[in-house]
Backbone bond lengths (Angstrom), bond angles and torsions (degrees), N, CA, C in turn:
res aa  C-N    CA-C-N  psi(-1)  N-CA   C-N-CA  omega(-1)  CA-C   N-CA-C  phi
1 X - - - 1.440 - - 1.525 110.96 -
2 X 1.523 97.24 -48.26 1.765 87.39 -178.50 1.709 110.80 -78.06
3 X 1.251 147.01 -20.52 1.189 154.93 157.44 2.018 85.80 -31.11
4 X 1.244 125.36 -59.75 1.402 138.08 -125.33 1.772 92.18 -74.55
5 X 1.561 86.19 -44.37 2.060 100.98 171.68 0.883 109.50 -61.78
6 X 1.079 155.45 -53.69 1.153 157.87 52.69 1.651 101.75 113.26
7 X 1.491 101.55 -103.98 1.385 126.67 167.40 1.300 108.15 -59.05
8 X 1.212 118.90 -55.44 1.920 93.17 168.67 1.374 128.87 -56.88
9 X 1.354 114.27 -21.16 1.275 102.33 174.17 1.674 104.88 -66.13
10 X 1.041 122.49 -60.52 1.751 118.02 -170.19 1.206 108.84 -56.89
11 X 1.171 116.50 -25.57 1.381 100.62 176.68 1.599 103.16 -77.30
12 X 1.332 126.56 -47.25 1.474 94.08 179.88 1.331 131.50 -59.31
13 X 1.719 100.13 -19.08 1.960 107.75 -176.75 1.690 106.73 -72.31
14 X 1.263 96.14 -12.48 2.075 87.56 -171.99 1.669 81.84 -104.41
15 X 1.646 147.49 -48.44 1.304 105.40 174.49 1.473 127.96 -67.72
16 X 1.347 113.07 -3.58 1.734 113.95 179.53 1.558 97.10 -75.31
17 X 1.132 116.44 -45.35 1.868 118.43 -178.04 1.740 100.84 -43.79
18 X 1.419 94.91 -68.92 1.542 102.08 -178.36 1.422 131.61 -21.80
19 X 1.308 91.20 -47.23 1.521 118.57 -153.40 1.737 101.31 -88.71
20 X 1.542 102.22 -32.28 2.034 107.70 172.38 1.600 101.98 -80.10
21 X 1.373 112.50 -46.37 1.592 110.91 162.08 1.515 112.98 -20.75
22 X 1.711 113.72 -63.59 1.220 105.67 -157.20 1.324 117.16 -80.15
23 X 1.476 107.59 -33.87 1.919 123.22 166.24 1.498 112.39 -64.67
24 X 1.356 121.29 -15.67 1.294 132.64 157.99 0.846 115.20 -42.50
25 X 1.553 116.28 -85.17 1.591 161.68 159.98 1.808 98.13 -4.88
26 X 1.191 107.20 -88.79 1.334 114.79 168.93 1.290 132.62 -57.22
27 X 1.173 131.26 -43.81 1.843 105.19 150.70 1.542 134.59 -49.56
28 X 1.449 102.90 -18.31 1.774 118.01 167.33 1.492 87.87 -50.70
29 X 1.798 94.32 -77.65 1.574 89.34 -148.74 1.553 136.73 -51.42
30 X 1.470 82.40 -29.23 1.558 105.55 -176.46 1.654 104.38 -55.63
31 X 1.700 121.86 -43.73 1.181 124.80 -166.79 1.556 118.28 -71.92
32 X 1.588 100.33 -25.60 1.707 123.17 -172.49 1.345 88.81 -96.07
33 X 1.405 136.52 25.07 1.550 123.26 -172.76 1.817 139.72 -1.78
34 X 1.780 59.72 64.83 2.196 87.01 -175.35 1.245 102.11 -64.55
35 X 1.500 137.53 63.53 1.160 130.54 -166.80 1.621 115.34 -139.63
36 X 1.333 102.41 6.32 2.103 106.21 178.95 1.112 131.99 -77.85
37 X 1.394 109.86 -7.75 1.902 112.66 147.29 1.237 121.32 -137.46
38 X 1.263 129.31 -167.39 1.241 147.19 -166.97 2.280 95.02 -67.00
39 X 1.456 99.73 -63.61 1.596 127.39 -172.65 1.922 89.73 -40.98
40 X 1.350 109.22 -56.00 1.565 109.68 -174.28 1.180 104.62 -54.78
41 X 1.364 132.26 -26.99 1.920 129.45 -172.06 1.187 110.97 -64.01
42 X 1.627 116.89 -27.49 1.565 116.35 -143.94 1.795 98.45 -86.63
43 X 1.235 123.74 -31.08 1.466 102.37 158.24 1.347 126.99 -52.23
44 X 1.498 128.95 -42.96 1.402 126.06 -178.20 1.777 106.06 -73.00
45 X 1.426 121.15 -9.50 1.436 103.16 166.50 1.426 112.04 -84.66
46 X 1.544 98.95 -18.16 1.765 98.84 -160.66 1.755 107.81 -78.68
47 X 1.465 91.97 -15.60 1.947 104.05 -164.80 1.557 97.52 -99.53
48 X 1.613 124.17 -28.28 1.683 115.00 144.21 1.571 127.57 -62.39
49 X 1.072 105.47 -33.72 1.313 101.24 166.54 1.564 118.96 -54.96
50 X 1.150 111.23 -72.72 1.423 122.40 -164.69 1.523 107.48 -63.00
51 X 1.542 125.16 -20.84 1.519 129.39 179.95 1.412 96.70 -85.72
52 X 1.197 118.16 -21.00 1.856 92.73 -173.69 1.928 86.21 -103.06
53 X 1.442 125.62 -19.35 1.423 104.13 168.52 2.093 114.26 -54.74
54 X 1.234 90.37 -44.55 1.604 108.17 -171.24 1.756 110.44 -53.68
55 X 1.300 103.83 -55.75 1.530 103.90 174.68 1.387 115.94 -72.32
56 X 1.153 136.20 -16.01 1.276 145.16 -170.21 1.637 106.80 -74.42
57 X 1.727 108.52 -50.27 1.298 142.83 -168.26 1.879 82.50 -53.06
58 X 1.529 97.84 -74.95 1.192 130.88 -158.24 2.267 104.25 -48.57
59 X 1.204 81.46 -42.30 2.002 85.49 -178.03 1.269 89.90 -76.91
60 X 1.266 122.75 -51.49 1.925 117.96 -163.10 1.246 104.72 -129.26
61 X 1.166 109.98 89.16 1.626 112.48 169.99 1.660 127.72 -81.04
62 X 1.393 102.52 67.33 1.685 116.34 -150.85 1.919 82.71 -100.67
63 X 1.305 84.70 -177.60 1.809 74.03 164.21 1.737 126.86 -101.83
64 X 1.231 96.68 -11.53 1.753 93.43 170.73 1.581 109.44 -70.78
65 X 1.588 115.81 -27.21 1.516 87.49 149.38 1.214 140.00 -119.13
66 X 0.975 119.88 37.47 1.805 137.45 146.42 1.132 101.39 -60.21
67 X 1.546 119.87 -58.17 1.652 116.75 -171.17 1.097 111.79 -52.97
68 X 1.757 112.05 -56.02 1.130 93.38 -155.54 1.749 108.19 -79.93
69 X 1.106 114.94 -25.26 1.965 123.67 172.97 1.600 87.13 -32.85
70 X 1.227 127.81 -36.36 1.884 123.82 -147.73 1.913 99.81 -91.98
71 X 1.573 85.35 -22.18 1.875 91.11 -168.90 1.433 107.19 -66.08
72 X 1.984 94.65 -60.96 1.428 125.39 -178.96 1.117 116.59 -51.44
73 X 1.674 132.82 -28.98 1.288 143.14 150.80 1.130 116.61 -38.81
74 X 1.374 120.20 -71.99 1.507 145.91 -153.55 2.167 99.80 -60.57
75 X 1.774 96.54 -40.28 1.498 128.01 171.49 1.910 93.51 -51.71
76 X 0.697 112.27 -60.37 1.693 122.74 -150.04 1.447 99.27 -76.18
77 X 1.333 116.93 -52.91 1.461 134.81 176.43 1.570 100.69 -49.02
78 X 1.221 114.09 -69.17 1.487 115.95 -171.32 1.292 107.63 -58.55
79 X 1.681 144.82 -43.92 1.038 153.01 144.28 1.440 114.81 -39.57
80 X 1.413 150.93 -24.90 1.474 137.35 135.13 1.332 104.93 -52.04
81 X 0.999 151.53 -54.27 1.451 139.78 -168.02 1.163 114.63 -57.77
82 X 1.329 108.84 -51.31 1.862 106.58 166.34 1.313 132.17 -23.90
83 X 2.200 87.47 -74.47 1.609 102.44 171.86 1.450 115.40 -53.44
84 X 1.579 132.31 -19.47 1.773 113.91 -173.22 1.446 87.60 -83.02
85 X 1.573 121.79 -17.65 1.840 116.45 -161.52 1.794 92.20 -67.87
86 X 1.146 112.08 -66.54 1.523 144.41 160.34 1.584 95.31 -2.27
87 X 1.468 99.59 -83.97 1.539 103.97 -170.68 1.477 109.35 -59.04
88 X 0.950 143.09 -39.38 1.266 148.41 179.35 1.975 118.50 -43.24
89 X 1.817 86.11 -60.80 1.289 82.07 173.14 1.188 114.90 -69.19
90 X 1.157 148.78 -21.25 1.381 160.71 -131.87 1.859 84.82 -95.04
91 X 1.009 93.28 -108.43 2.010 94.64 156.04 1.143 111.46 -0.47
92 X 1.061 114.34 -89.89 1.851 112.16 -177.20 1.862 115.65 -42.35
93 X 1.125 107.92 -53.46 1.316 108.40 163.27 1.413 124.43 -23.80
94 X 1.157 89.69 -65.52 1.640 119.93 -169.05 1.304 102.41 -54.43
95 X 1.489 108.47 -68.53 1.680 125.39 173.30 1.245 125.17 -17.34
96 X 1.510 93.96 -68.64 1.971 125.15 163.78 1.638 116.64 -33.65
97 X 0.958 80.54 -50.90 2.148 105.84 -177.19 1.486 106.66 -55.04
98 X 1.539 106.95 -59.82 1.614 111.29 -178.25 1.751 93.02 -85.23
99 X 1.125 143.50 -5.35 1.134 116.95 162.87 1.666 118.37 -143.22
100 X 1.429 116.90 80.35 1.466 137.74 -163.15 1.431 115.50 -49.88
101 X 1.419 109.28 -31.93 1.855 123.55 -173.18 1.565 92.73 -85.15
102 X 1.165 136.48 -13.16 1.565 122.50 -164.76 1.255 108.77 -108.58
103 X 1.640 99.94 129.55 1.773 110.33 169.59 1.499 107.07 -63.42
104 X 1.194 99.95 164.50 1.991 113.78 178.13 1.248 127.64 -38.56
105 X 1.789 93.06 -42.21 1.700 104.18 -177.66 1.160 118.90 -77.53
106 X 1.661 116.12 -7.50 1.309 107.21 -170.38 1.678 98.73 -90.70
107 X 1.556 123.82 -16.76 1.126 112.28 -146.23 2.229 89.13 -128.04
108 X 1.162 84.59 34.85 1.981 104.15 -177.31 1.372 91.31 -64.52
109 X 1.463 110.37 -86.68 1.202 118.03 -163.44 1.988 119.04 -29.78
110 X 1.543 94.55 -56.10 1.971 96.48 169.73 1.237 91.34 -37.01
111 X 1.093 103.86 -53.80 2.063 91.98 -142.37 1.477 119.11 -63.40
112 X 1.493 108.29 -8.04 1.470 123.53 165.12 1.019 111.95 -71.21
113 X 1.584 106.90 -61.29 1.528 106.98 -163.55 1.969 108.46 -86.97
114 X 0.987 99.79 28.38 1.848 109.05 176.57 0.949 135.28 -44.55
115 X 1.337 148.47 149.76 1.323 138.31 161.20 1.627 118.43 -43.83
116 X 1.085 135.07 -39.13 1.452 138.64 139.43 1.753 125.89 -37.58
117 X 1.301 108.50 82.35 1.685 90.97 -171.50 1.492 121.93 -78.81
118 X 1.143 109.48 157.92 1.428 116.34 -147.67 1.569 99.45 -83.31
119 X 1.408 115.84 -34.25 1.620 115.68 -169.08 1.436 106.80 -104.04
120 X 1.223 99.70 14.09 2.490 97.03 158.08 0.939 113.66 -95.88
121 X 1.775 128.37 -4.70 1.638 87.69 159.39 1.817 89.41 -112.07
122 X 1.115 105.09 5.45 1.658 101.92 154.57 1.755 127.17 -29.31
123 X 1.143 114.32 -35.33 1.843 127.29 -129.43 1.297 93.96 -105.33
124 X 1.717 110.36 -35.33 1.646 116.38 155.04 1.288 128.80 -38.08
125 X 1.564 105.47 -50.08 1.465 114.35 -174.82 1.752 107.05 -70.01
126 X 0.955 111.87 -19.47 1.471 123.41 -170.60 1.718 107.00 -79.08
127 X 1.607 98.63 -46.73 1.581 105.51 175.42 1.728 113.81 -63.07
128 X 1.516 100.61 -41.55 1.385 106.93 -174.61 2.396 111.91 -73.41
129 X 1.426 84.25 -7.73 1.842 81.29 -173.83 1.619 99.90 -95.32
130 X 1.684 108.18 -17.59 1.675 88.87 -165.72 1.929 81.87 -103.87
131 X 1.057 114.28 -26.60 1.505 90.92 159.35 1.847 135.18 -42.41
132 X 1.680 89.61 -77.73 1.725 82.02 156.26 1.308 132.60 -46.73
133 X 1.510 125.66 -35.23 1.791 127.14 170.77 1.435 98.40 -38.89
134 X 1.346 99.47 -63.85 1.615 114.99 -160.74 1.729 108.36 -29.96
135 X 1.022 116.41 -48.83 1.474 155.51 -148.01 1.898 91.51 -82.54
136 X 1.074 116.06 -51.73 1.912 128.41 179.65 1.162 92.13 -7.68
137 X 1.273 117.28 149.24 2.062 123.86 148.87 1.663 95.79 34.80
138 X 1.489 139.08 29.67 1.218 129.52 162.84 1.639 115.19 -43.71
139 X 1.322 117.40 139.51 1.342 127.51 174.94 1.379 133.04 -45.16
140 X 1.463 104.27 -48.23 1.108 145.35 168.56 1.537 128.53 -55.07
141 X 1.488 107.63 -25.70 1.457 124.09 173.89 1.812 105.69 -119.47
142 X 1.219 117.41 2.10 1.490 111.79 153.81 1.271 129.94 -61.96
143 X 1.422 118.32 -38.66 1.811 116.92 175.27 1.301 135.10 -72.23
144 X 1.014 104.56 52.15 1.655 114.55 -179.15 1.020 92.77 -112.39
């Protein structure tokens, strides 16, 4: 039984992380005014998304929203991968630009270390893994 407190508590501390992750997330961007196209929006839908999955989880921890916290995750996760894809080329671009004679490989390394950093839209994927953790052996998806 006490193990049982236990595990609910972490699970709410890794979706409470999540969930400042994502209100995190978005006052960054908002402050770095990540906002000059359409492509820049898609973190602030992905970090509403996953905050109203997170509190939802969090008021009613039934299993339709476990699932869906796991979908909207899975959404967010795949959408961090983009943005590091995103930043990457962005960098390389850039790279290319200040140096026109050079193939890709020569100009890899910039494109890592770029004015675009590689692990901000990283921090998503991070919100979206301890979200799903949270979710592990959930209670709620045992009764079948």
């Amino acid at each position: 039984m006490h193990s049982e407190i236990l595990i609910g508590r972490y699970r709410k501390f890794l979706l409470l992380v999540a969930c400042f992750i994502c209100v995190g997330t978005v006052v960054e961007l908002w402050l770095e005014e990540h906002m000059g196209n359409v492509v820049q929006l898609i973190p602030f839908v992905l970090c509403g998304l996953g905050f109203v999955a997170i509190v939802a989880t969090l008021m009613r921890p039934q299993r339709m929203t476990v699932r869906a916290l796991r979908i909207v995750m899975a959404v967010v996760l795949v959408g961090s991968l983009f943005g590091v894809f995103e930043h990457v080329e962005h960098n390389l671009a850039f790279a290319l630009e200040i140096r026109p004679n050079a193939v890709p490989s020569d100009v890899l390394m910039d494109a890592l270390r770029g004015a675009n950093p590689l692990l901000a839209p990283g921090i998503l994927a991070l919100a979206a893994i301890l979200a799903i953790g949270a979710t592990y052996y959930h209670p709620t998806l045992q009764d079948q």
